[in-house]
C-alpha positions as a Markdown table, in Angstrom:
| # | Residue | x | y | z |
|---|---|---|---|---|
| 1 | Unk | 188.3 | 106.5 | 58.7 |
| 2 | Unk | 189.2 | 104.9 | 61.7 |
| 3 | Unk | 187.5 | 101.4 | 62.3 |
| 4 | Unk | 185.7 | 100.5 | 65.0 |
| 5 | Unk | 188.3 | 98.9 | 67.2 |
| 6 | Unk | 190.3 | 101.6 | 67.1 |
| 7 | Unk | 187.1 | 103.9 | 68.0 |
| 8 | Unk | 186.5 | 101.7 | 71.4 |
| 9 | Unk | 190.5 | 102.1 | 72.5 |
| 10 | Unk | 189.8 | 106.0 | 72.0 |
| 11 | Unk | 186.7 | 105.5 | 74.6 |
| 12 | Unk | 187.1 | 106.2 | 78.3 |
| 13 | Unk | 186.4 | 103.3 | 80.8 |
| 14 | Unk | 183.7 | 105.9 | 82.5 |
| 15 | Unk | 182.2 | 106.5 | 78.8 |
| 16 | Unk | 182.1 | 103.3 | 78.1 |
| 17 | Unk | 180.7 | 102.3 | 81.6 |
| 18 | Unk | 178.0 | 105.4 | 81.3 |
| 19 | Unk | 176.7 | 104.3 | 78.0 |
| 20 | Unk | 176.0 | 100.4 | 79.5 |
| 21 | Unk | 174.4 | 102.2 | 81.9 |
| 22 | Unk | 171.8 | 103.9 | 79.4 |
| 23 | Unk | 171.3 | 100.9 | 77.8 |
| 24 | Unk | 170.1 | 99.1 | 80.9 |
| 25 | Unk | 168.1 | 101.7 | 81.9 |
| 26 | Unk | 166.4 | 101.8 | 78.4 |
| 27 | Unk | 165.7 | 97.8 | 78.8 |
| 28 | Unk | 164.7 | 98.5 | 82.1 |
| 29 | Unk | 160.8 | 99.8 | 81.4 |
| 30 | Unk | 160.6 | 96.5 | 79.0 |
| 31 | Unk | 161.3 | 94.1 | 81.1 |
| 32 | Unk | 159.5 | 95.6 | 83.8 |
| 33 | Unk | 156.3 | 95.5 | 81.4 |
| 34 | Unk | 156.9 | 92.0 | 80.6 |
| 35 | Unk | 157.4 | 90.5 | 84.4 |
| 36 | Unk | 154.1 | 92.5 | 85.4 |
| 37 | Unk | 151.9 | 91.1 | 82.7 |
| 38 | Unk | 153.1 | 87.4 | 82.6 |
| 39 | Unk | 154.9 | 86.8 | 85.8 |
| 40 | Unk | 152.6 | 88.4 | 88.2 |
| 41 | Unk | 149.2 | 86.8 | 87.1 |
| 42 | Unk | 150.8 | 83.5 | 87.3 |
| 43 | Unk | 151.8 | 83.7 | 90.3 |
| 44 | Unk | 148.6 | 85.2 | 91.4 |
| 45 | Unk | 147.3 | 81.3 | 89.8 |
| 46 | Unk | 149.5 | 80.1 | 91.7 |
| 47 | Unk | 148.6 | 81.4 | 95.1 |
| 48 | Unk | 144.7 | 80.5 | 93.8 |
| 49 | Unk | 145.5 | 76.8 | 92.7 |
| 50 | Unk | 146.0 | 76.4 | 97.1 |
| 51 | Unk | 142.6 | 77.8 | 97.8 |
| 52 | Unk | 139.0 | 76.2 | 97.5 |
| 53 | Unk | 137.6 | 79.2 | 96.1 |
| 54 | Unk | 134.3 | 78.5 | 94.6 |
| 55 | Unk | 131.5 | 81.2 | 93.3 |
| 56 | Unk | 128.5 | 79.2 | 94.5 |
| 57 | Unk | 129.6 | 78.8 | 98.3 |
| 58 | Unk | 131.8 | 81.8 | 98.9 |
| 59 | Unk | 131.5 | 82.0 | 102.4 |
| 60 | Unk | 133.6 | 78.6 | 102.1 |
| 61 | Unk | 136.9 | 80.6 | 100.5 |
| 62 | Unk | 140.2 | 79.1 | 102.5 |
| 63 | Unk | 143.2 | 77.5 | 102.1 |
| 64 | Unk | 143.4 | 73.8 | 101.6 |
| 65 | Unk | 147.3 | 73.4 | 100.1 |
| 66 | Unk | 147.3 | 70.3 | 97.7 |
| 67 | Unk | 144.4 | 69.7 | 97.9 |
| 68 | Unk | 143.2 | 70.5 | 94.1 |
| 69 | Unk | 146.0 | 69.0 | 93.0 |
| 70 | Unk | 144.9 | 65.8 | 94.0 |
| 71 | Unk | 141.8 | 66.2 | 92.9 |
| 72 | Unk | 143.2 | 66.4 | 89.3 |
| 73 | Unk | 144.6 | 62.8 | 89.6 |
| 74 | Unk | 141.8 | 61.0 | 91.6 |
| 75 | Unk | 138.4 | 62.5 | 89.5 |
| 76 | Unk | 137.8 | 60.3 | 86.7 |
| 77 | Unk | 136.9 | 63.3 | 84.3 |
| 78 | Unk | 140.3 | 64.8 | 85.1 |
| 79 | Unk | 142.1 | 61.9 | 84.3 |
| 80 | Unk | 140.3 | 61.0 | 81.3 |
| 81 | Unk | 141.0 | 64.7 | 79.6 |
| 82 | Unk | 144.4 | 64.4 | 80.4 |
| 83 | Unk | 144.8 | 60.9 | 78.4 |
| 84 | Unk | 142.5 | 62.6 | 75.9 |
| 85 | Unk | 145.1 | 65.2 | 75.2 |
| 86 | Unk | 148.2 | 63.1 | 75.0 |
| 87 | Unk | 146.1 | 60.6 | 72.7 |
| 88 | Unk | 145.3 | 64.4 | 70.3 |
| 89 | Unk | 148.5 | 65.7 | 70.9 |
| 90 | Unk | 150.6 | 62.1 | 69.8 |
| 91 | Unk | 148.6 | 61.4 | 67.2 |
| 92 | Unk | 148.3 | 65.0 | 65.7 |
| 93 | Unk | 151.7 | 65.3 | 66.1 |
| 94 | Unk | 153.4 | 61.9 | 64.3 |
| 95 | Unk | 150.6 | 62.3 | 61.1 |
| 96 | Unk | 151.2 | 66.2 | 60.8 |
| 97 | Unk | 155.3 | 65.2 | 60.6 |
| 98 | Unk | 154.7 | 62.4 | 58.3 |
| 99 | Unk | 152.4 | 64.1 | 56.1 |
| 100 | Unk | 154.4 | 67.3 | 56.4 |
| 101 | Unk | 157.4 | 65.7 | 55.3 |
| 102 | Unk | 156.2 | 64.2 | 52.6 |
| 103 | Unk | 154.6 | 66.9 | 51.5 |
| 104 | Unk | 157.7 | 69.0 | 51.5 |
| 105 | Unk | 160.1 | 66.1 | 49.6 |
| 106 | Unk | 157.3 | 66.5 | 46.6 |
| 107 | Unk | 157.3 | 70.5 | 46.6 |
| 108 | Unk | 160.7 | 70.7 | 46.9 |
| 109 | Unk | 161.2 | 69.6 | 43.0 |
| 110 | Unk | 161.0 | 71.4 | 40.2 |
| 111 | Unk | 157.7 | 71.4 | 38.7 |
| 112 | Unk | 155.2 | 74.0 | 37.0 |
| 113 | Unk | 153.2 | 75.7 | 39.3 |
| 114 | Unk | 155.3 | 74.9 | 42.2 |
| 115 | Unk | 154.7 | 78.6 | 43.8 |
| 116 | Unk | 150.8 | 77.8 | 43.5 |
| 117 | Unk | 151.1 | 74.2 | 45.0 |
| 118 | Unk | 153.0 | 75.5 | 48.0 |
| 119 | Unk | 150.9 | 78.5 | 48.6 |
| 120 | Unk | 147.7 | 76.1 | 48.4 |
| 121 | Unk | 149.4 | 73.9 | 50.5 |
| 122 | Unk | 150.2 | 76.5 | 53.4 |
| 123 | Unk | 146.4 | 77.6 | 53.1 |
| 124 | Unk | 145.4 | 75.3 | 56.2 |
| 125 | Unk | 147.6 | 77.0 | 58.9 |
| 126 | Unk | 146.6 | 80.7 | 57.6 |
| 127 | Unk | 143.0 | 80.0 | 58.7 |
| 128 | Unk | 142.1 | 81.1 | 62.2 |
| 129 | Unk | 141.7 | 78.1 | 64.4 |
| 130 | Unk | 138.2 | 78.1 | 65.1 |
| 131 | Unk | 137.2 | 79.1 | 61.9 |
| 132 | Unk | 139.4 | 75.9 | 60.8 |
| 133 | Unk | 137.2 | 74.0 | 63.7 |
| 134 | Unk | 133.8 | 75.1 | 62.2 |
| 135 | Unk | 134.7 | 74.2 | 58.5 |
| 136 | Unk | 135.0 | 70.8 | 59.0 |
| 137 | Unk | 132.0 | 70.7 | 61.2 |
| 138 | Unk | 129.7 | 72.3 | 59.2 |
| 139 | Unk | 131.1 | 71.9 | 55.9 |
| 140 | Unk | 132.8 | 68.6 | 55.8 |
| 141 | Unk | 131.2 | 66.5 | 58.3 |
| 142 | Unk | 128.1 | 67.9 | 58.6 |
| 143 | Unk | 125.8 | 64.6 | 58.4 |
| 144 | Unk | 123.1 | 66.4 | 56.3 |
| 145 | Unk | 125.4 | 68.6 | 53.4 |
| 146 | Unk | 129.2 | 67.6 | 54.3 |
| 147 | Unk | 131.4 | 67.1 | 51.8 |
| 148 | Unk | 132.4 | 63.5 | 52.6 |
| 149 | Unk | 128.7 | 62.2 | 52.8 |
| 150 | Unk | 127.8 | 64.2 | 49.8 |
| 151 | Unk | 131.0 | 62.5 | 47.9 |
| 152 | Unk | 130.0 | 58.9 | 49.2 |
| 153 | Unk | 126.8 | 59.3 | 48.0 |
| 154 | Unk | 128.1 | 60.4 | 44.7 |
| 155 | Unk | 130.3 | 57.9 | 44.8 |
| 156 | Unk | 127.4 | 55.3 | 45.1 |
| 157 | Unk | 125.0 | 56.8 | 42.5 |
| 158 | Unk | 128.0 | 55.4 | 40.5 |
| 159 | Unk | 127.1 | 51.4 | 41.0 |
| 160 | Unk | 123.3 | 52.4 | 40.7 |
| 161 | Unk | 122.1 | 53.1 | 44.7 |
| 162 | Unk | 120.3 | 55.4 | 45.1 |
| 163 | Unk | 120.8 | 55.4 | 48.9 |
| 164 | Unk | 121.5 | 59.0 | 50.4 |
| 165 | Unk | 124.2 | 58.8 | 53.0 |
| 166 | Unk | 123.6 | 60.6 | 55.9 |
| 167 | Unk | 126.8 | 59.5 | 58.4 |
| 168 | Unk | 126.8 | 61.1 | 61.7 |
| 169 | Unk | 130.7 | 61.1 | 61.8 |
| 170 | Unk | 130.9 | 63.8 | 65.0 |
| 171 | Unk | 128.7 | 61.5 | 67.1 |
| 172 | Unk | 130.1 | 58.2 | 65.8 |
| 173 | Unk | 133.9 | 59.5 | 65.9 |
| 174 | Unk | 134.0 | 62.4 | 67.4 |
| 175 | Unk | 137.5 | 61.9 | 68.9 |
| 176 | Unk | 138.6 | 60.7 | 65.1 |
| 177 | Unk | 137.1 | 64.1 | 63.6 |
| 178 | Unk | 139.0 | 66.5 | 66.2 |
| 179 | Unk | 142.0 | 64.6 | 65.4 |
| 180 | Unk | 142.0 | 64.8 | 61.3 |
| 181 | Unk | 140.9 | 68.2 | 61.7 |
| 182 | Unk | 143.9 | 69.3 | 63.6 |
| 183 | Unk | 146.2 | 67.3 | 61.5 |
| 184 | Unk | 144.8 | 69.5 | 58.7 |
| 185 | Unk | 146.0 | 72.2 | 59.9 |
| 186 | Unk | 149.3 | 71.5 | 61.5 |
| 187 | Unk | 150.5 | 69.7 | 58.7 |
| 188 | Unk | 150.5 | 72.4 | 56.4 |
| 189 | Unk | 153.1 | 74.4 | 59.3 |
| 190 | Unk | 155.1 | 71.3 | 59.7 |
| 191 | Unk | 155.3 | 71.1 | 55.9 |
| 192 | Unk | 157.0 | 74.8 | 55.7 |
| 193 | Unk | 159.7 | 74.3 | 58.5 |
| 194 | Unk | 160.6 | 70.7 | 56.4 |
| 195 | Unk | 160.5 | 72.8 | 53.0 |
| 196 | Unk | 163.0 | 75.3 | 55.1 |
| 197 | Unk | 165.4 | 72.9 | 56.3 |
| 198 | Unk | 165.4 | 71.0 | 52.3 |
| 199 | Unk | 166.8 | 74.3 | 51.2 |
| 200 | Unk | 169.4 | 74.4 | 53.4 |
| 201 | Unk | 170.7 | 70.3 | 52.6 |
| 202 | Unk | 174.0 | 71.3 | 50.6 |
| 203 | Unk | 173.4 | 69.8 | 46.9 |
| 204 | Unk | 177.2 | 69.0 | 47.1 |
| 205 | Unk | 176.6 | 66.1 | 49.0 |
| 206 | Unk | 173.3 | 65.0 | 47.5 |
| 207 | Unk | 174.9 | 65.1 | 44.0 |
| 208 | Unk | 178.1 | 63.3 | 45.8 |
| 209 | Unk | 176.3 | 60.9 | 47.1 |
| 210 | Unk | 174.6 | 59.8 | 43.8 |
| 211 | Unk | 178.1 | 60.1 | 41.3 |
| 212 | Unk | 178.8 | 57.5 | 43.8 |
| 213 | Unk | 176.1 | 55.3 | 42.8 |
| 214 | Unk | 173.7 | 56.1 | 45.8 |
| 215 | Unk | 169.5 | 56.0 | 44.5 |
| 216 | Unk | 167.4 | 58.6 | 45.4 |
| 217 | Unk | 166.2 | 56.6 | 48.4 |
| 218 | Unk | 168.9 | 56.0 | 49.9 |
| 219 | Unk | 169.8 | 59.5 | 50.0 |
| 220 | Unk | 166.8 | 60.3 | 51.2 |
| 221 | Unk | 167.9 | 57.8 | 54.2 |
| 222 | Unk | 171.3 | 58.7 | 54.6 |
| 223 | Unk | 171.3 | 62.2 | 53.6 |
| 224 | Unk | 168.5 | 64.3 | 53.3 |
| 225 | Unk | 166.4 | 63.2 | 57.2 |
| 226 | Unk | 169.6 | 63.0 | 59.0 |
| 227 | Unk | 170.1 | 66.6 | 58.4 |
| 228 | Unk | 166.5 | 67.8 | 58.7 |
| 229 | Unk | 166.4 | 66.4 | 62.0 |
| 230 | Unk | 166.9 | 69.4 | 64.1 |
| 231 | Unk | 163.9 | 71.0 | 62.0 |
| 232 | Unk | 161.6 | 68.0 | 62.3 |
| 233 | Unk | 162.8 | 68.8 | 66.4 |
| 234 | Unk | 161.2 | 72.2 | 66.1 |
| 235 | Unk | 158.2 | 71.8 | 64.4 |
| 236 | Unk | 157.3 | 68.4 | 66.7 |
| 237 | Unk | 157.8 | 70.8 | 69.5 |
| 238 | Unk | 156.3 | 74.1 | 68.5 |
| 239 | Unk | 153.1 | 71.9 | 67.2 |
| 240 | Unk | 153.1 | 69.8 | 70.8 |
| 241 | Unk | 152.6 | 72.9 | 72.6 |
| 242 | Unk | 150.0 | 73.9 | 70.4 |
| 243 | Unk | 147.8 | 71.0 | 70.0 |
| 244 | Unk | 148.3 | 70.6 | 74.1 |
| 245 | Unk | 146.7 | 73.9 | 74.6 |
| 246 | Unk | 144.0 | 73.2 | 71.5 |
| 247 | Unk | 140.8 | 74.9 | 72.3 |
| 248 | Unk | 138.9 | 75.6 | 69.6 |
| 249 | Unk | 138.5 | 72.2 | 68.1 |
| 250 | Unk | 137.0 | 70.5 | 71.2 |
| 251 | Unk | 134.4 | 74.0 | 72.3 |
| 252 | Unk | 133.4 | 74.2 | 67.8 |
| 253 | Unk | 132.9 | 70.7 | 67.4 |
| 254 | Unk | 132.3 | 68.8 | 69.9 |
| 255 | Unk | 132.0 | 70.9 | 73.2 |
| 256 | Unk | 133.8 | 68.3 | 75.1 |
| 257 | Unk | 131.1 | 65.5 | 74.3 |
| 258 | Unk | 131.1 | 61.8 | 73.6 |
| 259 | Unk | 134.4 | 61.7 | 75.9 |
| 260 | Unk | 136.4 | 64.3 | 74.1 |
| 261 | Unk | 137.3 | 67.0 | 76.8 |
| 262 | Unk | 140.6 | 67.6 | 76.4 |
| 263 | Unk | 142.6 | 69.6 | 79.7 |
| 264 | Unk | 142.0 | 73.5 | 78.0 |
| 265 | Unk | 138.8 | 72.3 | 77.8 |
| 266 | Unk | 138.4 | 70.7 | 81.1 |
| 267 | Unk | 139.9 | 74.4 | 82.5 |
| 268 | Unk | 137.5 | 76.4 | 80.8 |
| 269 | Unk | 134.7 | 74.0 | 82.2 |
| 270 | Unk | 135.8 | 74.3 | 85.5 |
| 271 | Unk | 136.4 | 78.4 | 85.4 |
| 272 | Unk | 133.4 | 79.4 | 83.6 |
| 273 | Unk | 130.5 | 76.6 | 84.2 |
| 274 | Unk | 131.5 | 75.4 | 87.6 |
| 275 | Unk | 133.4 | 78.3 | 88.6 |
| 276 | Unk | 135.8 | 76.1 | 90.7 |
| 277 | Unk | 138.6 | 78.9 | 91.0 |
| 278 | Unk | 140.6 | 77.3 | 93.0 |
| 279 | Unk | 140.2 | 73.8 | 90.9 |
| 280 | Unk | 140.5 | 75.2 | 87.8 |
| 281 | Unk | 144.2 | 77.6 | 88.5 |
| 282 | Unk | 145.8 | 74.0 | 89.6 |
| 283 | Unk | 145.0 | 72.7 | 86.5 |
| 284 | Unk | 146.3 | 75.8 | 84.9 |
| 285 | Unk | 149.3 | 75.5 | 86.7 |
| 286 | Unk | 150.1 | 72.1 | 85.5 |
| 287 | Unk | 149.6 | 72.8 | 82.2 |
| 288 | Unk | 152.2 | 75.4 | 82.9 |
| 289 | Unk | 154.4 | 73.0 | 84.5 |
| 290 | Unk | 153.8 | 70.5 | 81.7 |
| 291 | Unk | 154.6 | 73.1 | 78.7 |
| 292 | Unk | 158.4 | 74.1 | 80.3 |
| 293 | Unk | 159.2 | 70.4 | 80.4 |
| 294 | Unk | 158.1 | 70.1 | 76.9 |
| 295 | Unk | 160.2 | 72.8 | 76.2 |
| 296 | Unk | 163.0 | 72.0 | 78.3 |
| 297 | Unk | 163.2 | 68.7 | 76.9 |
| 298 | Unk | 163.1 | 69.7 | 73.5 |
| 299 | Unk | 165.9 | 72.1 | 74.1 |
| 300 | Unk | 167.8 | 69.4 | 75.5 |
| 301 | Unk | 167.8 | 67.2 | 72.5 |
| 302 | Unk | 168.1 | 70.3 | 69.9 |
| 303 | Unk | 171.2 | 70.9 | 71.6 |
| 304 | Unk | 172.3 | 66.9 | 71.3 |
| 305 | Unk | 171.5 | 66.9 | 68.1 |
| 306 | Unk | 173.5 | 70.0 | 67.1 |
| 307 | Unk | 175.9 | 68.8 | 68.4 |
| 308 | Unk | 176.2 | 65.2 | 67.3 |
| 309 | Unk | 176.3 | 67.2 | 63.5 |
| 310 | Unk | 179.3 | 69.2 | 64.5 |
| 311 | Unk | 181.1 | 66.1 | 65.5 |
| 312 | Unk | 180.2 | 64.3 | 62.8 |
């Protein structure tokens, strides 16, 4: 049977050339599909972020350049959701990896019932978002029948009160709520790309490292995080451009109250209550703009890190 190198010297340069051809014409419809549904309507934001284009006055429709753009950095509300969501994002971000992490280190031993622990332990990210959002509204933090006020009053019916604690914890940290709630869920998804990259630390060097009189932590220093660093780079990116983008949380729990509008918030607000179309695409846009560097950034310093491991 003749292999496959010799197959391709039997081919004619036209043969070969035809058959690239067909393949790029069979790509061709695809790609086509792809630039019309995600390309074109941003752009079509774009060309809207220049405009004052309001639904209440819109005999007043024209172009006004940067106009919006500056609006987003001078209007204190636009301001304060944009430090909202780098205070959500930073915060859900460093607990979910520490948590996450640890997690991971624990259900990476052998132990009975490890199969159940992980798959009760992934449960958080399988929920849909919202529905995530409206659990710990109603079920946990609900002042009247949440689970943590019901548990602290338990917990005092212990030393003899009989005082029935009714803690308002959305109006008295609403900010702290949306926070735990995310890191809830994330942490479960930062805890399976950790567990992923544990499998792949070679054992050779983990059971080198200790014949040579190493403990388990400093292994764990030396060893085991160094080379789970490119996967703590992926999940810290995949779950910063989630949380950036978080609607649910803020519109189930709070509905941007008690100074928790985050920016996907703010948009919505500003599309579909104010009806600002020209306001609310600039924000879109540097969202956008925002998400690339996130992502351009984070490939930057997967690459460095890849390669600072090869040359080690």
């Amino acid at each position: 049977m003749p292999t496959i190198q010799k197959y391709r010297g039997t081919q004619k340069p036209r043969q070969r050339k035809t058959k690239r051809r067909g393949a790029g014409r069979l790509l061709a419809g695809p790609l086509v599909f792809v630039i019309i549904g995600t390309q074109i309507p941003f752009l079509a934001t774009i060309v809207f972020s220049f405009l004052s284009w309001e639904a209440f006055y819109p005999e007043q429709r024209g172009f006004v350049g940067f106009k919006n753009y500056a609006e987003i950095f001078t209007r204190g509300e636009l301001r304060a959701a944009i430090w909202v969501t780098i205070v959500i994002t930073v915060s859900v971000v460093t607990l979910s990896l520490l948590i996450g992490t640890a997690i991971a280190l624990m259900l990476n031993r052998s132990f009975r019932g490890r199969a159940v622990a992980r798959t009760f332990a992934l449960s958080p990210f399988l929920l849909v978002p919202i529905a995530s959002a409206l659990l710990w509204k109603h079920v946990v933090l609900n002042p009247s029948y949440g689970l943590i006020n019901k548990a602290a009053t338990w917990l005092a019916s212990i030393f003899g009160s009989t005082e029935v604690v009714r803690k308002p914890w959305l109006s008295d940290h609403p900010l702290t709520a949306i926070i735990v709630s995310l890191v809830w869920q994330w942490t479960a998804f930062v805890m399976i790309i950790m567990l992923a990259g544990l499998q792949s630390v070679p054992q050779e060097l983990e059971e080198a490292a200790s014949i040579d009189g190493a403990g388990r932590t400093r292994v764990l220093r030396h060893i085991t995080l160094p080379l789970l660093k490119p996967y703590a780079l992926i999940a810290v990116l995949f779950c910063s451009l989630q949380v950036i983008q978080n609607f649910d949380a803020v519109f189930s729990m709070t509905q941007g109250a008690h100074k928790t509008s985050n920016i996907a918030y703010t948009v919505y607000r500003a599309f579909f209550q104010a009806q600002d179309y020209g306001l609310g695409a600039a924000m879109g846009v540097l969202v956008v703009l925002g998400t690339l560097l996130i992502i351009l950034l984070g490939a930057t310093t997967f690459k460095r890190l890849l390669a600072s491991g090869k040359a080690n």
